[in-house]
VEXTI-878498 format. One line per 4 residues: number of its first residue (from 1); their letters; for each residue y, z, x of C-alpha. Coordinates in steps of 0.02 Angstrom, whole numbers, plus 32768, in hexadecimal, padded with zeros to 4 digits. Layout:
// residues N
NUM	a	Y:Z:X | ... $
//
This chain:
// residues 211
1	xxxx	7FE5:81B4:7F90 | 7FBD:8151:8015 | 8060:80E2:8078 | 8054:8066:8108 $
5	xxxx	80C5:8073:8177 | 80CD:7FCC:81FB | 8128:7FEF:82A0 | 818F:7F67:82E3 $
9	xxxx	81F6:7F47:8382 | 81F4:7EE1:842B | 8254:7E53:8486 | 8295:7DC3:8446 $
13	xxxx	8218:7D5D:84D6 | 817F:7DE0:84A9 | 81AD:7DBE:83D6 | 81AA:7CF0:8401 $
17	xxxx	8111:7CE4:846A | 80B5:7D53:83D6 | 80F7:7CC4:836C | 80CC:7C4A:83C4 $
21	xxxx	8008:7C88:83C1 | 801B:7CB4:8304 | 8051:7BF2:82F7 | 7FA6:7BBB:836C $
25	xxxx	7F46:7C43:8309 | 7F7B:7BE7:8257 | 7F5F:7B27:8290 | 7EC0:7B48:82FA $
29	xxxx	7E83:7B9E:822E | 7EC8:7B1B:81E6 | 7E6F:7A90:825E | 7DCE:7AF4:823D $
33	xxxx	7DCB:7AE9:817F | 7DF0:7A46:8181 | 7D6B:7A24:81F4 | 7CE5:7A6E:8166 $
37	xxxx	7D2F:7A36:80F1 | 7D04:799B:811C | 7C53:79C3:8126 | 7C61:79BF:8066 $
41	xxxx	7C16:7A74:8057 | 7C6E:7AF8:7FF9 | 7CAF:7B86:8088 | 7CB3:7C3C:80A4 $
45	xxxx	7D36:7C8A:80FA | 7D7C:7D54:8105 | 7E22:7DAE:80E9 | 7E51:7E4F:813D $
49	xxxx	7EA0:7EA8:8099 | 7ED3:7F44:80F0 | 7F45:7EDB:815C | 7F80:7E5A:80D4 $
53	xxxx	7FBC:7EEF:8079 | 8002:7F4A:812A | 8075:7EC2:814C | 80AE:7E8E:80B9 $
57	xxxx	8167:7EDD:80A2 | 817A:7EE5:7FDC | 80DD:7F44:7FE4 | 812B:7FB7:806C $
61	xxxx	81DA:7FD2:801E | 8188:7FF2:7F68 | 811C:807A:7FAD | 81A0:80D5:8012 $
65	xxxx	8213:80D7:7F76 | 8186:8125:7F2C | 8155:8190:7FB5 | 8220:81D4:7FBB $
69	xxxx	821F:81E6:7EFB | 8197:8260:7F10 | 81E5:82BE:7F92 | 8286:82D9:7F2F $
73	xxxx	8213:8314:7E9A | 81BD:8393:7F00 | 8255:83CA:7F35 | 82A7:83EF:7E8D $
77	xxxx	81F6:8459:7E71 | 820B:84C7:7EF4 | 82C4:84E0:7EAD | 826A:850D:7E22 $
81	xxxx	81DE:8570:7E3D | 826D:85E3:7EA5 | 82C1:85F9:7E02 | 823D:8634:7DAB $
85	xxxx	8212:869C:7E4D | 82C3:86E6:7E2C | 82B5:870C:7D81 | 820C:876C:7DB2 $
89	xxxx	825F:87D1:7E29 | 8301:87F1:7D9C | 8265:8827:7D32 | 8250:88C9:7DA1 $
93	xxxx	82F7:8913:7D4D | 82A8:8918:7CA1 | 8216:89AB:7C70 | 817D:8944:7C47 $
97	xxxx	8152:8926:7B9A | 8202:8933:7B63 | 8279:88B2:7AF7 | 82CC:886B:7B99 $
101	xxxx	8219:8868:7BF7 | 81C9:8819:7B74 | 825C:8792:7B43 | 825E:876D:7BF5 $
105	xxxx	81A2:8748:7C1C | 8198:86DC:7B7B | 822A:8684:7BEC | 81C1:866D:7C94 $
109	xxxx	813F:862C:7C2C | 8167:85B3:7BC6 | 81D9:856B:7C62 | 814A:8579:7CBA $
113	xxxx	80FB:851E:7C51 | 8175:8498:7C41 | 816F:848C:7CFF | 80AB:8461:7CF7 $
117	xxxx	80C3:83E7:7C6C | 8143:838B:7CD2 | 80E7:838F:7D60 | 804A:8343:7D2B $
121	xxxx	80A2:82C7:7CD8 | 810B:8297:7D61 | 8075:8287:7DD1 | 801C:820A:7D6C $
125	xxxx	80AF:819A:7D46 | 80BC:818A:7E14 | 8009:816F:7E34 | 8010:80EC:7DA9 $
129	xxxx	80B1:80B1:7E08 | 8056:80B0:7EA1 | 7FAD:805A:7E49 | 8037:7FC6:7E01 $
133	xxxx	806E:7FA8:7EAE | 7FC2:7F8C:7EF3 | 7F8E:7F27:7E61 | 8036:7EA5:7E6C $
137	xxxx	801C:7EA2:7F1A | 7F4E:7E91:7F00 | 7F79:7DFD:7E84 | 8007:7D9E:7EE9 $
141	xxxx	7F75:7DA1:7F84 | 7EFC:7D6A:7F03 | 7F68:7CCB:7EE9 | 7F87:7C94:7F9D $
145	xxxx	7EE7:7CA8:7FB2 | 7EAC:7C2B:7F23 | 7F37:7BB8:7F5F | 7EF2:7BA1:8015 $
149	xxxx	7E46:7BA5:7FDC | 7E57:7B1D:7F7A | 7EC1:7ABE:8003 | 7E2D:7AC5:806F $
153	xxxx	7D99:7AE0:7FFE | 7D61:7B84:801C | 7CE3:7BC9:7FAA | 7CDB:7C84:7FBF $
157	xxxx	7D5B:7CFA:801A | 7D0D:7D88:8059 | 7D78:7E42:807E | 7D52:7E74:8121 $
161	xxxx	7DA2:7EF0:8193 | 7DE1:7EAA:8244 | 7E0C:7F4A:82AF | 7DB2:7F84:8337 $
165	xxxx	7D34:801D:8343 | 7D4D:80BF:8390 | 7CB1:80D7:83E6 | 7CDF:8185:8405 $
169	xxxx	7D12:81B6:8329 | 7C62:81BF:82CA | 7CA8:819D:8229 | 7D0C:80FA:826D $
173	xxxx	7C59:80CE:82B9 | 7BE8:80E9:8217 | 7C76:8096:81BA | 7C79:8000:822F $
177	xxxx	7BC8:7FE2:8242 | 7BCB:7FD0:817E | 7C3E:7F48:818B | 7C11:7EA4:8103 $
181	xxxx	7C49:7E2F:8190 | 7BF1:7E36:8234 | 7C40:7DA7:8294 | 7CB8:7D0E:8255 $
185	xxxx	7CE8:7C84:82CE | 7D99:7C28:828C | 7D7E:7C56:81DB | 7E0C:7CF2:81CC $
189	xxxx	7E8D:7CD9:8146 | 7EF1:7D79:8167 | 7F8C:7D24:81D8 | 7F8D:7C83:814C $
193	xxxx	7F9C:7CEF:80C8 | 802A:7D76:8105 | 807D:7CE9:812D | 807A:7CA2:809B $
197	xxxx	809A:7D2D:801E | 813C:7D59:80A2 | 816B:7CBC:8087 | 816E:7CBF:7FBA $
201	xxxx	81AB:7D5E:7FDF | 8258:7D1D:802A | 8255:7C88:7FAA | 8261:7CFD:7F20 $
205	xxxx	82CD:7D71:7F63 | 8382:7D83:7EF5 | 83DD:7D24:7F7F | 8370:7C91:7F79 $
209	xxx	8359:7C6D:7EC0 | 83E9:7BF0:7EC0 | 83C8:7B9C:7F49 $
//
């Protein structure tokens, strides 16, 4: 399983002049699309997914419960799998192939086998946790991004990945020079769109919903 992890921090004057070029960042977008779509044309414009789904805090908070239910269950394994490393080691007082040997290998096994069952089980109802967290969070993007391309007429949203390249990793290289997008001038929907599903975020939340 895979969790993002966002690191946050700084002064109050470094967190308001980030603000205030988020807020620039969002109008001069906005001032753009209007701009084409006044041209009459249907418009493209890109979305950095990875960093939609980075930032958003739902996301984050459903993924670490996950992340800490999975640690607790792999503890309780290891509790396990010592008990059945104990009852291996009680095994040494009985003569093999006799009543007490035998009862308690049928034992080991079948807890064993228990043990397997659970775990297999266990692992597929996270990572289909895990897949419902991406997909709710996948579909609430999916929506801000309809409603702001149909504020400003875009026609096609394309994925595209906005961090820099590490001229010095070969696989970050090979991967970037694969990129879809190759350049975009005033076309990147990734700040309108956090903002907007953190936004719906706080409107829904349980505090809110009488207000």
């Amino acid at each position: 399983m895979v969790a993002l992890h966002i690191h946050q921090g700084g002064l109050i004057l470094k967190s308001s002049l980030i603000f205030t070029a988020i807020v620039a960042c969002v109008f001069a977008l906005a001032g753009n699309l209007q701009a084409q779509e006044s041209t009459g044309g249907g418009m493209v414009a890109v979305l950095d997914v990875a960093k939609v789904f980075e930032a958003n805090a739902l996301f984050n908070q459903r993924m670490d419960a996950i992340k800490a239910e999975a640690e607790q269950f792999k503890a309780q394994m290891e509790a396990e799998q010592q008990r059945l490393q104990q009852m291996a080691e009680q095994g040494k007082d009985y003569k093999p192939g006799s009543p007490e040997y035998k009862q308690l290998e049928a034992e080991m096994e079948s807890e064993a086998a228990t043990l397997r069952t659970t775990a297999r089980q266990t692992n597929t109802d996270m990572l289909n946790s895990e897949a419902r967290i991406y997909f709710d969070t996948y579909t609430q993007m999916q929506q801000v991004v309809g409603q702001i391309s149909e504020q400003y007429g875009i026609s096609l949203v394309i994925r595209f990945d906005s961090k820099s390249i590490d001229p010095g990793n070969r696989p970050e290289v090979i991967q970037g020079v694969n990129r879809n997008v190759v350049y975009q001038k005033n076309l990147d929907l990734t700040t309108m769109v956090i903002e907007k599903m953190a936004s719906a975020a706080t409107a829904d939340a349980p505090g809110n919903l009488n207000r």
